[in-house]
C-alpha positions as CSV (number, residue, x, y, z in Angstrom):
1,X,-2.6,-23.9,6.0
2,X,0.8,-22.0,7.0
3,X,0.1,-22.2,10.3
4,X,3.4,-21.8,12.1
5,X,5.3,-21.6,9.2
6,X,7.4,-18.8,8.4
7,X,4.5,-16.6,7.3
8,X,2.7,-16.3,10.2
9,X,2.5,-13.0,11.7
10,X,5.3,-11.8,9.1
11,X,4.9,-8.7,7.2
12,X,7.8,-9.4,4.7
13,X,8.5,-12.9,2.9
14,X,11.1,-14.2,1.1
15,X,11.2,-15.5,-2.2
16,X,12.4,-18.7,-0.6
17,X,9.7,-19.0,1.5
18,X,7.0,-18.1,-1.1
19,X,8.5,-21.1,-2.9
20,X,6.6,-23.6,-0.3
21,X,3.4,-22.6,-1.3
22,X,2.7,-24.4,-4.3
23,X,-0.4,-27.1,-3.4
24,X,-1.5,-25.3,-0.4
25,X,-5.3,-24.5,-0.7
26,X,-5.2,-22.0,1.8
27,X,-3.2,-19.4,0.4
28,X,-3.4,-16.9,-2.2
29,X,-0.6,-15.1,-3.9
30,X,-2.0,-11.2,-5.7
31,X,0.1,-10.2,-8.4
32,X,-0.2,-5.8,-8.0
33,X,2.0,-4.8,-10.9
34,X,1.1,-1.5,-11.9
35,X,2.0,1.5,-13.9
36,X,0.9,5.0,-13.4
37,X,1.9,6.1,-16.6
38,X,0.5,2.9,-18.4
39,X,-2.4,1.7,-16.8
40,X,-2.3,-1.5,-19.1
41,X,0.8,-2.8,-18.3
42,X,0.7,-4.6,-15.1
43,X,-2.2,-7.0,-16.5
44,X,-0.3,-7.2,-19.5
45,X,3.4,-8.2,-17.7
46,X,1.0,-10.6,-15.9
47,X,-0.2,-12.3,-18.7
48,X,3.0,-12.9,-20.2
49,X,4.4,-14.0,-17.0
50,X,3.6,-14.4,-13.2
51,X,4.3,-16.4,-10.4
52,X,2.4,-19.6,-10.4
53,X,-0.7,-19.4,-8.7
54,X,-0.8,-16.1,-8.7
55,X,-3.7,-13.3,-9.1
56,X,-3.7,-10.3,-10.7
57,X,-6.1,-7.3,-8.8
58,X,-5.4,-4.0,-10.5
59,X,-4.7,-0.9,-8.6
60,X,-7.2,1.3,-10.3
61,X,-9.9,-1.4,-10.8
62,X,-9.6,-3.3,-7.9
63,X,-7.8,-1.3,-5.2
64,X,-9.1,1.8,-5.7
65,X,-13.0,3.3,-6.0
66,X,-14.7,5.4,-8.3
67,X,-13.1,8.6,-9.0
68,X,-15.1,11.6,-8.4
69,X,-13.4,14.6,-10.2
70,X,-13.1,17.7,-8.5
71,X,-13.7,15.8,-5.0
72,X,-11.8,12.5,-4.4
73,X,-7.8,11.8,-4.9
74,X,-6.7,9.5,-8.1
75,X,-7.3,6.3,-6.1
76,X,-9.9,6.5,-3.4
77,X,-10.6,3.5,-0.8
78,X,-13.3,1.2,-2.5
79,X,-16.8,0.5,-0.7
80,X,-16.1,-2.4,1.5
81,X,-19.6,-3.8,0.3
82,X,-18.2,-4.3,-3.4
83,X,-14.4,-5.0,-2.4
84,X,-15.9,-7.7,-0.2
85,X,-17.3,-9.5,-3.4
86,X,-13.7,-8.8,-5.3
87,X,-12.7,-10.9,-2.5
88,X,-14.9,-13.5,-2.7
89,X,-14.3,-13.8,-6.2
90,X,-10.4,-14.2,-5.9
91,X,-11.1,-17.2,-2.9
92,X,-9.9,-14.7,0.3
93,X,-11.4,-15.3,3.4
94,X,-10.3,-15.2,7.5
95,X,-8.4,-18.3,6.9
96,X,-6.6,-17.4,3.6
97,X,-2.6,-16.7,3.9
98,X,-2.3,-13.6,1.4
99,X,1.1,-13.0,-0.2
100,X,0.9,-9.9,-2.8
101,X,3.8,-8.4,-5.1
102,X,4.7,-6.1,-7.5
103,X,7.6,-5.6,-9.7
104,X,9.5,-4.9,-6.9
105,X,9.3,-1.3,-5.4
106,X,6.5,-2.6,-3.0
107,X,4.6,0.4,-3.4
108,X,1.7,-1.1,-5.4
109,X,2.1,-4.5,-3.1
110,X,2.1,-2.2,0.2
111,X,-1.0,-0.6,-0.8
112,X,-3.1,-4.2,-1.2
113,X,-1.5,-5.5,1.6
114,X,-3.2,-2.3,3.4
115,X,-6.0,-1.9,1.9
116,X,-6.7,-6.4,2.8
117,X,-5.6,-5.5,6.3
118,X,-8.3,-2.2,6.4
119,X,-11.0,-5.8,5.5
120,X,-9.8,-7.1,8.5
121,X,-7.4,-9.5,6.9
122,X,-4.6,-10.5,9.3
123,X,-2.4,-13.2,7.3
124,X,-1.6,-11.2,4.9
125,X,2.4,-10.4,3.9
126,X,4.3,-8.6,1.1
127,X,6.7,-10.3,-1.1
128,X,10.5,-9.1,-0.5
129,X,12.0,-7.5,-3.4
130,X,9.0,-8.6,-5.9
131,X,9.1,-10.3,-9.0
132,X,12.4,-9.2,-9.6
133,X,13.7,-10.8,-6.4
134,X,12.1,-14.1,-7.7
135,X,13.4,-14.2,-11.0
136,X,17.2,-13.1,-9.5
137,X,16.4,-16.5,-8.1
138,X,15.8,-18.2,-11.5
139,X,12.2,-19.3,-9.6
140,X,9.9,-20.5,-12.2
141,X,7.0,-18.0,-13.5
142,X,3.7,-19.2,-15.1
143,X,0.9,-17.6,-17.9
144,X,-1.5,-20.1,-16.7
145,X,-4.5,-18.7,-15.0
146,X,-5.5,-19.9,-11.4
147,X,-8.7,-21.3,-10.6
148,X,-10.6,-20.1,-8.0
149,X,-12.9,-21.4,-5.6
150,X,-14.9,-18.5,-4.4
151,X,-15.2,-17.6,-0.8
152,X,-18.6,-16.2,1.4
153,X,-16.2,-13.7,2.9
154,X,-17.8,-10.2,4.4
155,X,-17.0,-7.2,5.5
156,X,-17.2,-3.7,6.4
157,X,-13.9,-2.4,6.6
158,X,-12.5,-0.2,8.4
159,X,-10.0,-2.5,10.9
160,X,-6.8,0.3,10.0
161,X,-6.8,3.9,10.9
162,X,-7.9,6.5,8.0
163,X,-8.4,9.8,8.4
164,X,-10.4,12.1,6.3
165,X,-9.5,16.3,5.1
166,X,-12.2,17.7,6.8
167,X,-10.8,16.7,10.0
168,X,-7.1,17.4,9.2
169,X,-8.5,20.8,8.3
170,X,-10.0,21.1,11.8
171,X,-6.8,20.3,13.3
172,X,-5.2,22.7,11.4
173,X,-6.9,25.7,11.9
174,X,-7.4,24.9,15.8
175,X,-3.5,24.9,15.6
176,X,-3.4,21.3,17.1
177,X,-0.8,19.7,16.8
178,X,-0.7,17.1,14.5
179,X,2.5,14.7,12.6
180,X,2.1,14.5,9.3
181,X,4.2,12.3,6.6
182,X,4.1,12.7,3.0
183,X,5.8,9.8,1.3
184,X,6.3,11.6,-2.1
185,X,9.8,12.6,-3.4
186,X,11.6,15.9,-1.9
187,X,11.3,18.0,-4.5
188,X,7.3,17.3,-5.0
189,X,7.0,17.8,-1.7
190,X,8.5,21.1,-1.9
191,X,6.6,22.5,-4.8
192,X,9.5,22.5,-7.1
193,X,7.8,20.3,-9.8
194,X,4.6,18.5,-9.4
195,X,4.4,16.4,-12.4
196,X,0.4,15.1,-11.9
197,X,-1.4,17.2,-9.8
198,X,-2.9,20.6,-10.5
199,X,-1.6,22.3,-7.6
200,X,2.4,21.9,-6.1
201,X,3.4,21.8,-2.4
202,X,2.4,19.9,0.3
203,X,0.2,19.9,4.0
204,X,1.3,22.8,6.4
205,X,3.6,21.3,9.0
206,X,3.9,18.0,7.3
207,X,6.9,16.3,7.6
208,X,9.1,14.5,3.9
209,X,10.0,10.6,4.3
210,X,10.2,9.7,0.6
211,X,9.1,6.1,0.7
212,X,12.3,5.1,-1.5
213,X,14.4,6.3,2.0
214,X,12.7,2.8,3.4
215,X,15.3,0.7,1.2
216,X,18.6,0.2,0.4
217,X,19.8,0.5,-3.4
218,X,19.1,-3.3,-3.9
219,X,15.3,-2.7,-3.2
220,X,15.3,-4.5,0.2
221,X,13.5,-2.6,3.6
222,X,16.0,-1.8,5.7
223,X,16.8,-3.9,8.9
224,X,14.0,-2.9,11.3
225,X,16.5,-1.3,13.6
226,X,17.6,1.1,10.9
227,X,14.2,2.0,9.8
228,X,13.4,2.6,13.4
229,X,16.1,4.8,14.4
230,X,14.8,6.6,10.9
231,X,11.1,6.7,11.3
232,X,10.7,7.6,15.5
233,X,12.3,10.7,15.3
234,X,9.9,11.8,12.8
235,X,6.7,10.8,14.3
236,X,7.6,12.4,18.0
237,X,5.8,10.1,20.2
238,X,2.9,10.6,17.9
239,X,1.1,7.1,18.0
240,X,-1.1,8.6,15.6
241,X,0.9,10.4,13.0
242,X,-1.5,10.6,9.6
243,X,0.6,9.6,6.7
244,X,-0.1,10.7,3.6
245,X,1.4,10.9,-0.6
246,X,0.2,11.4,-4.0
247,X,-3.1,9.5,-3.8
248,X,-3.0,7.0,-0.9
249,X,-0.6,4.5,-2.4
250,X,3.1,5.1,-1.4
251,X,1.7,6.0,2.0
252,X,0.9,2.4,2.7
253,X,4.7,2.4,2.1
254,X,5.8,4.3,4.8
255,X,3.1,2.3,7.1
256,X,4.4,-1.2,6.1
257,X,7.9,0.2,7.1
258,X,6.7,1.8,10.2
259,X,5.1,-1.6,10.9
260,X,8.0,-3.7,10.3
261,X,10.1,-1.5,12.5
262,X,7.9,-2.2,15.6
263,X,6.8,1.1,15.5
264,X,3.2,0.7,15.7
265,X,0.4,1.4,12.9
266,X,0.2,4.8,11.8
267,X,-2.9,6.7,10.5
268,X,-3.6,6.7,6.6
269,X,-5.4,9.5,4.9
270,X,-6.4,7.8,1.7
271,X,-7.0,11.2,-0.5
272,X,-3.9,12.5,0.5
273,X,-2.3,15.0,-1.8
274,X,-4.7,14.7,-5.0
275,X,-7.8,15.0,-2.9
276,X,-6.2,18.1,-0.8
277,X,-5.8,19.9,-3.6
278,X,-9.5,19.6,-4.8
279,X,-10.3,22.3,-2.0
280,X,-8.6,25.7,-2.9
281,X,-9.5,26.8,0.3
282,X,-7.5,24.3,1.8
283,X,-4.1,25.9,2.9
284,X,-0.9,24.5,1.5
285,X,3.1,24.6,1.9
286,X,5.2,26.2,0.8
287,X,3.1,29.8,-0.7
């Protein structure tokens, strides 16, 4: 167990440090490549090639519940009853050290590593610059499948903030105030093209921080310093600022990034965009 190593209490790790886990039976690496407009791909890429050890949980499968058209976003939260058992089944209990990826965008690997921390999941941590970090490193990859020994792990969820539309609704027409943060790109967010959804725009009186702001052109986070001086402005004392994006899963973005610049943990509201838009009655920006 990585017990004072350099994963506890981190929220990023290096490739370096991921390195040291081979042989340890208490940790668990989740391989999240995913593809929005190839659904397939990430499992396939994973077969082909993964870090050793690794898992591979699916964002529409495995991170995400049924989709109910007409009321729920693209990925919904999954029951905690059945996402417990998903658990189980990939060996993830109180004790495991959890260390998810993607290909290296961390969007998909943000979303597990909040969606295990909403389990109540604490050692969990997000790989730093992916896969493709840890093949710049020429770090070995693997098409061997992991075995498992499955865990009696339980529970009901809910140990991070959500929020649901009804009550963001409420706010809105009481005229509370309220910080919002959509973590799609600028120009989705101002209605100028809205490439999946049926309806452009976004939440009145939201707030834009494209999650791509959170790194540099090499894919890393910014320093924590740097994100901070970003990120407080934009949530204005607001310990409870409701972050939001397409579907719930660049959000998680924004809150790992908030996280790791000691800002707190923000509030996510899981439909977000694709669930709004369900509702014509719900108002949205700009008309």
């Amino acid at each position: 167990m990585l017990v004072g190593s350099e994963f506890s209490m981190s929220l990023l790790v290096e490739p370096e440090v991921l390195a040291t886990l081979p042989g340890d039976t208490r940790a668990r690496v989740l391989d999240a490549r995913f593809s929005l407009a190839d659904a397939s791909q990430g499992r396939s890429l994973y077969n082909e090639a993964h870090i050793p050890g690794a898992l591979y949980v699916d964002l529409e499968q495995d991170l995400s519940g049924p989709v109910i058209v007409g009321k729920t976003g693209r990925h919904p939260l999954p029951e905690a009853f059945h996402f417990s058992k998903k658990l189980q089944s990939w060996g993830i209990d109180e004790t495991t050290q959890v260390v998810v990826y993607d290909e290296g965008s961390h969007a998909m690997a943000a979303r597990a590593w909040w969606l295990l921390r909403w389990m109540g999941l604490t050692r969990v941590c997000v790989l730093h610059t992916g896969l493709k970090g840890w093949l710049a490193e020429d770090r070995p990859v693997s098409a061997e499948l992991p075995v498992i020994t499955p865990t009696t792990f339980e529970s009901e969820g809910g140990h991070m903030p959500v929020i649901s539309a009804d009550t963001i609704t409420r706010s809105l027409a009481a005229d509370a105030a309220m910080t919002l943060i959509d973590a799609r790109a600028v120009e989705r967010f101002n209605g100028q093209v809205e490439p999946i959804d049926p309806r452009a725009g976004h939440i009145p009186g939201a707030l834009c921080h494209p999650f791509t702001d959170n790194m540099d052109q090499q894919g890393r986070f910014l320093p924590p310093p740097v994100l901070k001086e970003t990120l407080e402005p934009l949530l204005r004392g607001d310990d409870r600022a409701v972050f939001y994006c397409g579907s719930g899963v660049t959000a998680c973005h924004n809150l790992l990034a908030m996280e790791y610049a000691g800002l707190g943990t923000g509030v996510l509201y899981p439909g977000s965009w694709s669930e709004w838009v369900t509702d014509v009655n719900r108002p949205i920006a700009p008309r």
